[in-house]
N, C-alpha and C positions, 0 to 999 in steps of 0.2 A: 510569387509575391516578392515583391524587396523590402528589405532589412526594413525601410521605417515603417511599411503596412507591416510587418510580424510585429514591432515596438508596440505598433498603435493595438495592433490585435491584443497584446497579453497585457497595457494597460486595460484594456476591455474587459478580459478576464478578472481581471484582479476586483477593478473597480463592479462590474456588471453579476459577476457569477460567485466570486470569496465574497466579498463585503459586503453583500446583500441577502450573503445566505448566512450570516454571522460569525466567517471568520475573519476576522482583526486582527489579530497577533502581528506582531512586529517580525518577528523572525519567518515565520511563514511566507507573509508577503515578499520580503526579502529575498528569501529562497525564490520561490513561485518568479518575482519578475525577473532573476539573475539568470534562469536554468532555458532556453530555449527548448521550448516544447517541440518546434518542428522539428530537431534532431536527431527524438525521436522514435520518428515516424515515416514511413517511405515517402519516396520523392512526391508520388501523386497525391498524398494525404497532407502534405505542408500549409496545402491553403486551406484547408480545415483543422488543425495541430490544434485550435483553441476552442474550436466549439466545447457546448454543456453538454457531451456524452462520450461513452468509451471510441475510441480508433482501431478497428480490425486492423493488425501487424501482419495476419497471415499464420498458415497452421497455428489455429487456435490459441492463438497471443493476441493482447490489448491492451494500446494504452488507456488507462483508465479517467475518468471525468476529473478536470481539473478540482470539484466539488469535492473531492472525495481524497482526492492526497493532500488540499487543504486541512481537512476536518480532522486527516488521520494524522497530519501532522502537530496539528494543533491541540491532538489528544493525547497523543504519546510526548510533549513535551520534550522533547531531546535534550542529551546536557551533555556537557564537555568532558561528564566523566564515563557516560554509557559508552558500551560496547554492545553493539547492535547486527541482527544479523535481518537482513531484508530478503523475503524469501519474494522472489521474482515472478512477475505476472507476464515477463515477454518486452518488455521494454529498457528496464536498465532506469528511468527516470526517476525512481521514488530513490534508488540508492543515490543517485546527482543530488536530489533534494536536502538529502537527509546528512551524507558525508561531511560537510565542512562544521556539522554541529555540533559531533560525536567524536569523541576519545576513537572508537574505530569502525570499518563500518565494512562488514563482509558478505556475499549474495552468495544465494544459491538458486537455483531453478527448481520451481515444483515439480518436475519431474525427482530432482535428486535429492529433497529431504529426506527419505528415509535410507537414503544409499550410503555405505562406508562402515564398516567394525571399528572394532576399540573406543578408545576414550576419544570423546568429541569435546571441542572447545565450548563451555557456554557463552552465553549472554546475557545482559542488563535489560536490552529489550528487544524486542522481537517485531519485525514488520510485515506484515503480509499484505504485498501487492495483487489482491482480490479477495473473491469471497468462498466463505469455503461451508461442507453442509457440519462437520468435525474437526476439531484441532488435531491433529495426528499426536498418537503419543510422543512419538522420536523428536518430535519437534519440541512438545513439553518439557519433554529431555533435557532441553539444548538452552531451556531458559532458566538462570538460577533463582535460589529463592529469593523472592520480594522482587524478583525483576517481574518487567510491565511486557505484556505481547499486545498489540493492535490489530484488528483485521477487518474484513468484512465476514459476515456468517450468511445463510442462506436457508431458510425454511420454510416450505410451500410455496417455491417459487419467489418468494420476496427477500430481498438482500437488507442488511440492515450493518449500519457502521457499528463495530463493537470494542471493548477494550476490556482489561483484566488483568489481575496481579497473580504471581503465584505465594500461596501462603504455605505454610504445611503443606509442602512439597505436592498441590494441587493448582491448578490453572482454572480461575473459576471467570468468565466471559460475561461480559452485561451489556444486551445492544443498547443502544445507543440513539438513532437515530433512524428513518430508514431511508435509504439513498440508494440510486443506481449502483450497482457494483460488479464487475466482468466476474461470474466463475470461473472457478480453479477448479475443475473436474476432478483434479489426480486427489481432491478429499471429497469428493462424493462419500457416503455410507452407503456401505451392502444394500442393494436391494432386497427386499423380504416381502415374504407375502402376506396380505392384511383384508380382512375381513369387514 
């Protein structure tokens, strides 16, 4: 595709898929039209970078539905004093989005939230790029008090956009909506056996 069918595609998005499904926000759309979504995404996936569902990346990474880093952006609010830590669904895009908002803005990969000793840097707020079936504690951890975490959650198969503040040193989750959302396997919960 050339540059003005991608322009035309992610006006599509904005207009067809954010503003219809009630995200507005000025700073969002912003982001959303500034960040070229085919970048990424593998070569063969470009002419698709803006459809309404996730993009298989390969070994079980996705970028996820343009609906849904809308929403989450639009939930968590960014401000120029957060310090935010976006924990990574395989793309890299939600950190592009979210960066020029935020005082700072550091990734890690689901594989490696709970990796590393000693004292760990926190954060203001917390992103997760997918949906998860628990918050990991380490990661609770990692958000200070009265800081905000966003994510997706995930129970009985249905994903649902969530968000939550910590108070008294607790991270308490409220979904939100319920929307597409690629799982994070690395927080599945134990299986157990049930009756």
């Amino acid at each position: 595709m050339s540059e003005n069918e991608m322009n035309a595609a992610r006006k599509a998005m904005i207009d067809s898929q954010l503003r219809t499904s009630g995200v507005n926000e000025g700073f969002v759309l912003a982001r959303m039209a500034a960040v070229p979504r085919e970048d990424f995404v593998p070569a063969e996936a470009r002419p698709i970078a803006y459809m309404d569902r996730a993009i298989a990346l390969g070994d079980g990474h996705f970028l996820a539905a343009p609906l849904f880093h809308g929403k989450m952006l639009a939930q968590a609010q960014p401000t120029t004093e957060d310090r935010v830590l976006v924990v990574e669904g395989g793309s890299s895009y939600l950190a592009e989005l979210v960066r020029p908002l935020v005082a700072s803005c550091d990734t890690v990969s689901a594989d490696d939230t709970t990796v590393g000793t000693g004292k760990r840097k926190t954060y203001s707020l917390i992103l997760v790029d997918g949906a998860l079936e628990q918050f990991p504690e380490a990661l609770e951890k990692r958000l200070e008090e009265g800081g905000r975490a966003v994510c997706g959650l995930v129970a009985r198969g249905v994903t649902r956009l969530a968000s939550g503040r910590k108070i008294a040193g607790t991270l308490a989750l409220q979904p939100l909506a319920d929307i597409g959302i690629p799982v994070l396997h690395q927080f599945d919960k134990p299986r157990q056996w049930s009756f």
